[in-house]
C-alpha positions in Angstrom: -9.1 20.0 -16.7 -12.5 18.1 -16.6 -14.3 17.5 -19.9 -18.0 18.5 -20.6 -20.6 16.0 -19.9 -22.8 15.3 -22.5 -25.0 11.9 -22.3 -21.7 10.1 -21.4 -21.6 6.3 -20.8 -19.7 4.6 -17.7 -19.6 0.8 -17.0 -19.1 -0.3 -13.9 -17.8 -3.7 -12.6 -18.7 -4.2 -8.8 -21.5 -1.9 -9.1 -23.4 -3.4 -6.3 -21.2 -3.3 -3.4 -20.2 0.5 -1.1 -18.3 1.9 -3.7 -19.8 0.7 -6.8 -23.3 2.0 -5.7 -22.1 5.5 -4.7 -20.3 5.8 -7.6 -23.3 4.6 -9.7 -25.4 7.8 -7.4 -22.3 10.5 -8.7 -22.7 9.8 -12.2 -26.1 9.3 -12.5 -26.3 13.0 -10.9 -24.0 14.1 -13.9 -25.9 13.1 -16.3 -23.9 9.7 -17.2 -26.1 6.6 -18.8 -24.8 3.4 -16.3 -24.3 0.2 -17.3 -23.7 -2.1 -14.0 -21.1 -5.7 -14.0 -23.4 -8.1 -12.0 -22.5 -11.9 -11.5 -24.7 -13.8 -13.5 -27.4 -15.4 -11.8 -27.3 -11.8 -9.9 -30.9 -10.7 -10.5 -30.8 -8.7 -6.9 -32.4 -7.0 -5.2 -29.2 -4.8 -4.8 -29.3 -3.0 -1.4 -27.0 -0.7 -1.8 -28.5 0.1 -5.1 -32.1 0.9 -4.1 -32.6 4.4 -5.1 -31.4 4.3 -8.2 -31.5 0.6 -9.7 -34.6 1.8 -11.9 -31.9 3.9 -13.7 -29.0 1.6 -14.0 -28.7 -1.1 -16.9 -27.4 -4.0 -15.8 -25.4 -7.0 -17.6 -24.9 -10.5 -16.3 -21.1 -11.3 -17.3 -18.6 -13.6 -15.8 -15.6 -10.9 -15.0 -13.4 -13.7 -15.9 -14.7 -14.1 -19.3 -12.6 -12.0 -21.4 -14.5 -12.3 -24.4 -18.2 -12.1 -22.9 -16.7 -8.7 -21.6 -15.6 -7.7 -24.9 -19.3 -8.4 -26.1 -20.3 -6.1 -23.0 -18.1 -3.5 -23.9 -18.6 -3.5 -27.7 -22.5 -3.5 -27.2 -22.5 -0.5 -24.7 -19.4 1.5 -26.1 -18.7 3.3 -22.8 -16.7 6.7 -22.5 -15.4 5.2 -19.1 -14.8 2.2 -17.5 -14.5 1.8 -13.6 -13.2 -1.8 -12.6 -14.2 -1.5 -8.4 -15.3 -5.7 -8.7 -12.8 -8.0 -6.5 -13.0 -9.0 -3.2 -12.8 -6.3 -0.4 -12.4 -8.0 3.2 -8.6 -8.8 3.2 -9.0 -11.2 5.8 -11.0 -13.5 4.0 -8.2 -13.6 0.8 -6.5 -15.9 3.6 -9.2 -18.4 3.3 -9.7 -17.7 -0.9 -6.3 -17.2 -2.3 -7.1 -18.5 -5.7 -10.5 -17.1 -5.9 -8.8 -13.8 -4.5 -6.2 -13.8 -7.5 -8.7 -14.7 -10.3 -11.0 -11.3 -9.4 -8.6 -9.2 -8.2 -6.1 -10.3 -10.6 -7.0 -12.0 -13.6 -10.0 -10.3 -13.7 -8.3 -7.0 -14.4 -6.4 -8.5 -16.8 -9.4 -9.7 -18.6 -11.0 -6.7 -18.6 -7.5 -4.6 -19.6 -7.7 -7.0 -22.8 -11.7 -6.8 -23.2 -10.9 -2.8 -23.9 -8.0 -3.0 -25.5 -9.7 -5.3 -28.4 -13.4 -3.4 -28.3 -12.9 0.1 -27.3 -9.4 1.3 -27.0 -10.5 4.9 -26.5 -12.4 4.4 -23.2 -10.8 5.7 -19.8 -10.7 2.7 -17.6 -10.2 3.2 -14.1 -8.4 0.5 -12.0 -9.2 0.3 -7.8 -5.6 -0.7 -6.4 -5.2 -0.7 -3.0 -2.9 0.8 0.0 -2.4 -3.0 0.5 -0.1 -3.4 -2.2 2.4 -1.6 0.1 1.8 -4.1 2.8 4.9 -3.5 5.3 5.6 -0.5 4.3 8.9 0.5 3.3 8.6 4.2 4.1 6.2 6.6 5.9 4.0 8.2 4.8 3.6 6.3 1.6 3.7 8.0 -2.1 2.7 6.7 -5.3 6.3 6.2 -5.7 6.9 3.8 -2.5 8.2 0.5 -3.5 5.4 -2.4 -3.0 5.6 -5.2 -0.5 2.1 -6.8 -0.7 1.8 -8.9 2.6 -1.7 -10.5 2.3 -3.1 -13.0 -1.1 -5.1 -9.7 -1.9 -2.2 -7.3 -1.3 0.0 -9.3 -3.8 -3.1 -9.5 -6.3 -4.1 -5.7 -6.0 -0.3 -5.3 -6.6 -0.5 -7.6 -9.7 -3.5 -5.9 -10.8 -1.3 -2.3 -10.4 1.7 -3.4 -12.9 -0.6 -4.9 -15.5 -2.3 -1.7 -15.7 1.1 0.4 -16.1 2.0 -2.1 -18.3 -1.1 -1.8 -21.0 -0.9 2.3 -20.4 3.0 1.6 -21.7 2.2 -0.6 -23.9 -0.7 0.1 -25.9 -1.6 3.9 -24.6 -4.3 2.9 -23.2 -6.2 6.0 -20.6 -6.1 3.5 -17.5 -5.8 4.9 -14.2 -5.2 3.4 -10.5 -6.4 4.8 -7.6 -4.4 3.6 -4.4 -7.2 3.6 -2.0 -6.6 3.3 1.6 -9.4 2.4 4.3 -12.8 4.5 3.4 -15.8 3.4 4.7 -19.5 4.1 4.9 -22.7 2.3 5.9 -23.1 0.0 3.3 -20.3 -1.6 4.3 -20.9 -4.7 5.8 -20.2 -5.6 9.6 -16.9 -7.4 8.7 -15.4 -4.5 8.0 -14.2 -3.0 11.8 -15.8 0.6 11.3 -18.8 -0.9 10.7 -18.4 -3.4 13.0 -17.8 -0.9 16.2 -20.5 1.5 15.1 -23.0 -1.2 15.2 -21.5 -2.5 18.5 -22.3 1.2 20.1 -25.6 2.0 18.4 -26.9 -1.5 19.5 -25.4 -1.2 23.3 -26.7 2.2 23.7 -30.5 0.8 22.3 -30.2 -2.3 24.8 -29.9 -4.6 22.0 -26.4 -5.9 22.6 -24.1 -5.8 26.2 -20.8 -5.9 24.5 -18.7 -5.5 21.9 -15.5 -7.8 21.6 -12.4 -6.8 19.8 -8.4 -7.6 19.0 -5.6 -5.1 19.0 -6.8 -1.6 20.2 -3.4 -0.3 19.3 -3.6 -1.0 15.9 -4.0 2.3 13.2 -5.3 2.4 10.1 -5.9 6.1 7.8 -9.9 6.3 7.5 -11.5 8.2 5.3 -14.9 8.5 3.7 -16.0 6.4 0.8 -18.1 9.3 -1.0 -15.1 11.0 -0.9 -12.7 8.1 -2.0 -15.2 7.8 -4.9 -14.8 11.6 -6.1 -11.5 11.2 -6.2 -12.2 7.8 -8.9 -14.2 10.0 -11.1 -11.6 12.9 -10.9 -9.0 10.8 -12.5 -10.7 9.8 -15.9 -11.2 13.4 -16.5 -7.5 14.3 -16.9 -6.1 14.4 -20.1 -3.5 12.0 -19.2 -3.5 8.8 -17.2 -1.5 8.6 -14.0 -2.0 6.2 -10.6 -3.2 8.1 -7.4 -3.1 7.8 -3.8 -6.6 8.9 -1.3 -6.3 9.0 1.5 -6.8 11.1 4.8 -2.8 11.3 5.5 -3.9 10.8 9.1 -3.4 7.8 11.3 -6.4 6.9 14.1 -5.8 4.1 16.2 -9.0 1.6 16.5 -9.0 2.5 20.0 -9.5 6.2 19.0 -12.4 4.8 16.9 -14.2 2.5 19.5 -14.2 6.2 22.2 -15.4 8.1 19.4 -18.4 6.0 18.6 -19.4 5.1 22.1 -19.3 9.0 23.5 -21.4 9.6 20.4 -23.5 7.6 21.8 -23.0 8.6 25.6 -21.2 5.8 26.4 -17.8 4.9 28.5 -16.6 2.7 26.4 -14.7 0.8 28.7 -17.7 -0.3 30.0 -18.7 -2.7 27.0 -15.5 -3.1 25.3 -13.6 -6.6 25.7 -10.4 -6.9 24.4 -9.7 -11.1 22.9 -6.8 -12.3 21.9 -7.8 -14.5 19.2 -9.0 -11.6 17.4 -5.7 -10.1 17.1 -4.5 -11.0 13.8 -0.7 -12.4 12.8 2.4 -11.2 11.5 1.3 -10.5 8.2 -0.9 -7.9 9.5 -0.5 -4.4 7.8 1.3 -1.8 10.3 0.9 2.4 10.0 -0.4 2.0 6.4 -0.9 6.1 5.9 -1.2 7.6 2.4 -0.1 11.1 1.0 -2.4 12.4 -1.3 -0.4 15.7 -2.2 -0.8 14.5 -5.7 -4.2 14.1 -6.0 -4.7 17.4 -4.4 -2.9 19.1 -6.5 -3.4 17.5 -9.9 -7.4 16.5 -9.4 -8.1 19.2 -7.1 -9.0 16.6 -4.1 -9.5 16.6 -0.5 -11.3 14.8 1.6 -14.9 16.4 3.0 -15.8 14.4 5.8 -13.0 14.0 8.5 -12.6 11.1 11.1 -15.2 12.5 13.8 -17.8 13.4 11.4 -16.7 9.7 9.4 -17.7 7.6 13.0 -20.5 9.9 13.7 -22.1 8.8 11.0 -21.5 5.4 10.6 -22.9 5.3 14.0 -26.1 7.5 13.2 -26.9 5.0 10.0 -27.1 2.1 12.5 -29.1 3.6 15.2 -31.4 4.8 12.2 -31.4 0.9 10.7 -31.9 -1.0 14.0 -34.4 1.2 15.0 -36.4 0.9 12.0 -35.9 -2.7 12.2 -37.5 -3.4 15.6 
């Protein structure tokens, strides 16, 4: 059941990055005022943001500051609350543990306390991750599937996903999780591997790169599309009662798959300007068949992905033959 939407409030932590900004787009288009989390000091411009930063209202608070949260909170009594601000490229929690575990972390306990003191009746949603599973114990993965967080963000997501049961138990609070697994778009920046090979083949095919080097073709990963990932987000505070989700594709593409996709979209062999290294394969604690079933989003939020793995690469790829064109 989805309420009626009548000059409703949302804050939004992380506002500035993929999903924060297309979530910012969805509910300015129903109607939502947005208030947007930025670091302070953060004065942008914010990319990702551009077409609609006229519209957003933006507060400078230290996500770690409980009580200038609180003040936040209090001042701009939201209806809902979506908490997408921690660090996003797994990889790099390796080199920021600490940092990793005070955002994704501590942060969402700050912020599960800054509501709970200031606006108790808010729904709060809470981005978890499909890296809480880590190695998983069973496949495909439910919201029921044990965790077994592998990576410093894995284990702080997973933190982050029992202190939110916890304050729903506790104080009956409306906080939801949604147990994302890989979406992507082109705001994401070229760390991220999606990214990374559609940039490879749009510059290759435009003469403006002669290769793209890689790890592990082998490995698999369930992609889906961030617009759609972000639906999903907004689908959960509308139900009467507060539950965790998995989104996800339920479909496992190898990142070889991915690299012949974008390079035929491209007309491209990609075996022509593909090199495979070694020392970008990652270690042991690397996440393995990570595949989610959504058959409870489907049918409790009425979810399913739009945009399938094809049409995903496609146009990743399109958005950077559009950008580095414009750019020369």
């Amino acid at each position: 059941m989805i309420r009626a939407m009548q000059s409703r409030r949302a804050l939004v932590t992380g506002i500035a990055g993929q999903d924060g900004s297309l979530l910012a787009e969805l509910l300015l288009e129903r109607g939502y005022e947005v208030s947007g989390v930025v670091r302070p000091g953060a004065h942008g411009p914010f990319a990702n943001l551009a077409a609609v930063a006229d519209r957003i209202h933006f507060v400078e608070v230290d996500l770690l500051d409980q009580h200038g949260l609180g003040d936040a909170i209090a001042d701009f009594a939201p209806d809902e609350i979506y908490n997408l601000a921690a660090p996003s490229f797994v990889p790099r929690s390796w080199d920021e543990p600490v940092a990793t575990a005070e955002f994704a972390a501590v942060g969402a306990t700050a912020l599960l306390e800054a509501v709970r003191r200031h606006c108790p009746a808010a729904r709060l949603y809470q981005a978890s991750s499909s890296e809480i599973f880590g190695n998983p114990l069973e496949t495909p993965q439910t919201e029921e599937t044990p965790l077994s967080p592998l990576t410093p963000y894995g284990v702080a997501k997973a933190y982050a996903h029992w202190i939110v049961r916890s304050y729903r138990l506790r104080y009956g609070l409306h906080v939801s999780s949604g147990i994302l697994y890989n979406h992507e778009s082109p705001r994401r920046p070229l760390d991220f591997l999606p990214r990374k090979v559609a940039h490879g083949a749009a510059a290759i095919s435009l003469g403006l790169q002669q290769e793209l080097v890689l790890g592990s073709l082998d490995a698999r990963r369930d992609w889906s599309y961030a617009g759609d990932s972000v639906r999903a987000m907004w689908l959960m505070l509308q139900q009467p009662e507060p539950d965790d989700y998995i989104i996800a594709s339920g479909v496992l593409h190898s990142v070889g798959e991915l690299v012949e996709t974008a390079f035929a979209h491209v007309g491209l062999d990609w075996r022509d300007h593909v090199r495979v290294d070694p020392a970008f394969v990652r270690g042991k604690a690397e996440l393995h068949d990570l595949v989610g079933d959504a058959t409870k989003a489907r049918a409790r939020l009425g979810w399913a992905p739009e945009v399938g793995f094809e049409q995903l690469v496609q146009l990743l790829v399109d958005a950077d033959l559009e950008w580095l064109r414009s750019a020369g």
